[in-house]
N, C-alpha and C positions, 0 to 999 in steps of 0.2 A: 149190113151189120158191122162188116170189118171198120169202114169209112165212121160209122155214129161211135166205133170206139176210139178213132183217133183223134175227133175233135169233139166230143161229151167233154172232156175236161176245161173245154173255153169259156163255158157259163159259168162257172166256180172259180175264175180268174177276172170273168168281167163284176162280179158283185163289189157293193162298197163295205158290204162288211170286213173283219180284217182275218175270219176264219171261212172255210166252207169247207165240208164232206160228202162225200160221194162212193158210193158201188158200182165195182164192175166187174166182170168173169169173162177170165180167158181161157179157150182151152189149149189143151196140152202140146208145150212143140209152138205155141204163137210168140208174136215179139209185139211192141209196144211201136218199131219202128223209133228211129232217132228222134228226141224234143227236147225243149225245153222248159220250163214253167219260170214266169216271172214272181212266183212266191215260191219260199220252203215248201217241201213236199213230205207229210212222213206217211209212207208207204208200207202197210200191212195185210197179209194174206191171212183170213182163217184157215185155208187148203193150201198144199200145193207149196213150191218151192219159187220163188223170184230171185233172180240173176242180173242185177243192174251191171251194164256194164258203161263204161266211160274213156273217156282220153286218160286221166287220170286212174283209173285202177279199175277192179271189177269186186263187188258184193255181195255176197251168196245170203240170200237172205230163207233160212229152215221158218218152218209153221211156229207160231208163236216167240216171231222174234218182228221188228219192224226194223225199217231203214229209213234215215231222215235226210234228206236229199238236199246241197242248198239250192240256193234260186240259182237260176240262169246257165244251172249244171246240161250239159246238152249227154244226156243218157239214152239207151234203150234199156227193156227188162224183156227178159225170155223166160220164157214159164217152163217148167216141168211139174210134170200132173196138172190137172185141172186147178186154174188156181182164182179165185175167191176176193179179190181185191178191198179191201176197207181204203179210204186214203184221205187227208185232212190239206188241205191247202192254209197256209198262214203266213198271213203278210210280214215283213218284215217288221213294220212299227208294231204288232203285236207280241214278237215272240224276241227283243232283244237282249234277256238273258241265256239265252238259248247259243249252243254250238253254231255257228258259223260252215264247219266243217260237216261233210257227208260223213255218217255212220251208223252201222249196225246197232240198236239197242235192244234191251230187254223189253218185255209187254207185261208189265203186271196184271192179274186178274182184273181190278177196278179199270186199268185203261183199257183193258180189253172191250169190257161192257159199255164203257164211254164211247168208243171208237163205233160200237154196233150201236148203241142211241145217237151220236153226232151224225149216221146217215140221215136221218128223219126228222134234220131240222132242217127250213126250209132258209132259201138263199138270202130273203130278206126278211129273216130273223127281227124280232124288235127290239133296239134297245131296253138293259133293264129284263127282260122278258127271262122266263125258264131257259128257253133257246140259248141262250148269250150266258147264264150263266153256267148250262152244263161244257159247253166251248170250254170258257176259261176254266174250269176244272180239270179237263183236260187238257191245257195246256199246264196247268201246274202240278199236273201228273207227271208230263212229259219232263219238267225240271229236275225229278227224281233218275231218272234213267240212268242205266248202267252202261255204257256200251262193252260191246264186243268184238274180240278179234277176228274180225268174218271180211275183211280187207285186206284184197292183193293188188298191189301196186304197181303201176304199169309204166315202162320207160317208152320217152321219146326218143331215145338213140338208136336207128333204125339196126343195128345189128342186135343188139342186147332185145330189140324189141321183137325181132326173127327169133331168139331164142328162147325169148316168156311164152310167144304163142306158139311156137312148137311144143314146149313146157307143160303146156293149159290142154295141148289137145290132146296129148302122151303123160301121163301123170307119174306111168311106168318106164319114162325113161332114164336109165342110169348115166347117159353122158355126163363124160366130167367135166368140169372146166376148162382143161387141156384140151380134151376132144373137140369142144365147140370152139374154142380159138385155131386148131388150125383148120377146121373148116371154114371160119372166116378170115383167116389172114393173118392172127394177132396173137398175142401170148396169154395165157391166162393172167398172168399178171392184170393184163388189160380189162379183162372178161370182169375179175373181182373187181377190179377199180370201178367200172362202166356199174356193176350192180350197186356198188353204196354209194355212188354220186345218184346215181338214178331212182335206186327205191327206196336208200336209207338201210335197204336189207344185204346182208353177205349172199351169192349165189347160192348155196345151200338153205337157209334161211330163206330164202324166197323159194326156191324150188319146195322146200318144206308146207312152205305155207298155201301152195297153191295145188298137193296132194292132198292135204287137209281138209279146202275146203270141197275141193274134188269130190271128198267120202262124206262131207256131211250132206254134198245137193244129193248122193245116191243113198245115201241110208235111210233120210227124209224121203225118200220113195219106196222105204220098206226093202231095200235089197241083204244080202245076208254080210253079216261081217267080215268074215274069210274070203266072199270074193269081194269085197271093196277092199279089201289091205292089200290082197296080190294086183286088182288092177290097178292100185296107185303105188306099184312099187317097193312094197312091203314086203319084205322074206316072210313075213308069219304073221299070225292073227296077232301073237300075241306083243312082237314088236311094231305093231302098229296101235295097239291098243295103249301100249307106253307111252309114245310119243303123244298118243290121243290124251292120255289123262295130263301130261308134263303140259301139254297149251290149252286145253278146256276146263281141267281140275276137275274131272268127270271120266267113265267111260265111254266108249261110242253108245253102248246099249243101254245110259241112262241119259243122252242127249235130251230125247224126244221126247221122254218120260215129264 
């Protein structure tokens, strides 16, 4: 079973159409293992929380949100909860108005229903055909899309890169700048500089961001609010509920809603 889910995706890359879609269910705690797809990928879960991560950064992708992946991106995804996979493969001559760039988007209702009929068309669809036309619909659904800030950005400078993933595995840690420069050798000064050559983000800023998505992959598992704010560092519900509404425009407890 593990094996027919890591290569199920090679039939829907060898078709000459220039879309294909498929389903697949992982359970909870599995990873996708390292790949790559030589088309765009957008990647949606009905269930369940997906976590792409990459050299380039890591995704948190909550239910009713999808992630558009470009080609040739060499990712894994890690499930939390049972998670439900919809996924749309599209060539590049297809979708050339389209983002370049990996990100998180919105799923409006219509693409939702698109993405749950695009399973059950089949790989050699016929020109002209219903098949071909509910595709391009959905792909010019997809031209609508919002993205969202659900990207943390990941350095290659092996110290700064010791400090995101300590960062990622400790959400509640308060280290300062200061404090991680001299356990590597170097001034903070350096620590800030290495974070905005590297992520574009200020050390706070990033460390922010990577609490953030922290509480959104556990709240999307139904966890309580109060203990997602202390585990990610938050003196209190309610300054973390702040900081939640200043970068979401929402509360935690209407995210999911």
């Amino acid at each position: 079973m593990e094996s027919d889910r890591r290569t199920r995706h090679l039939d829907f890359h060898a078709t000459a159409r220039p879309m294909a879609a498929m389903e697949i269910d992982y359970p909870d705690g599995s990873s996708t293992g390292r790949h790559a797809h030589p088309r765009a990928q957008l990647l949606y879960a009905i269930a369940g929380v997906m976590i792409v991560r990459s050299a380039a950064g890591i995704w948190v992708v909550p239910p009713n949100r999808a992630v558009w992946l470009a080609p040739h991106l060499d990712h894994d995804v890690f499930m939390r909860g049972d998670v439900k996979i919809r996924t749309v493969f599209v060539s590049e001559d297809a979708a050339p108005n389209l983002p370049r760039a990996s990100c998180v988007i919105t799923v409006s209702p219509l693409l939702r229903e698109l993405l749950t009929a695009a399973i059950k068309v089949p790989l050699d669809y016929a020109p002209g055909s219903r098949d071909e036309h509910l595709l391009l619909l959905l792909l010019d659904e997809l031209r609508q899309w919002e993205t969202l800030p659900l990207h943390l950005p990941m350095p290659a400078e092996p110290r700064l890169r010791r400090i995101c993933e300590a960062l990622t595995a400790n959400p509640d840690d308060r280290s300062t700048a200061e404090t991680w420069g001299l356990s590597l050798g170097v001034t903070a000064k350096t620590i800030h500089r290495l974070f905005q050559r590297e992520t574009g983000l200020s050390f706070a800023q990033w460390r922010q961001q990577a609490r953030l998505l922290k509480a959104l992959e556990r709240l999307a598992l139904g966890e309580r609010i109060i203990d997602v704010a202390f585990d990610c560092g938050y003196a209190s519900q309610s300054a973390f509920t702040a900081m939640f509404r200043r970068h979401f425009g929402i509360p935690p407890s209407a995210f999911y809603k």
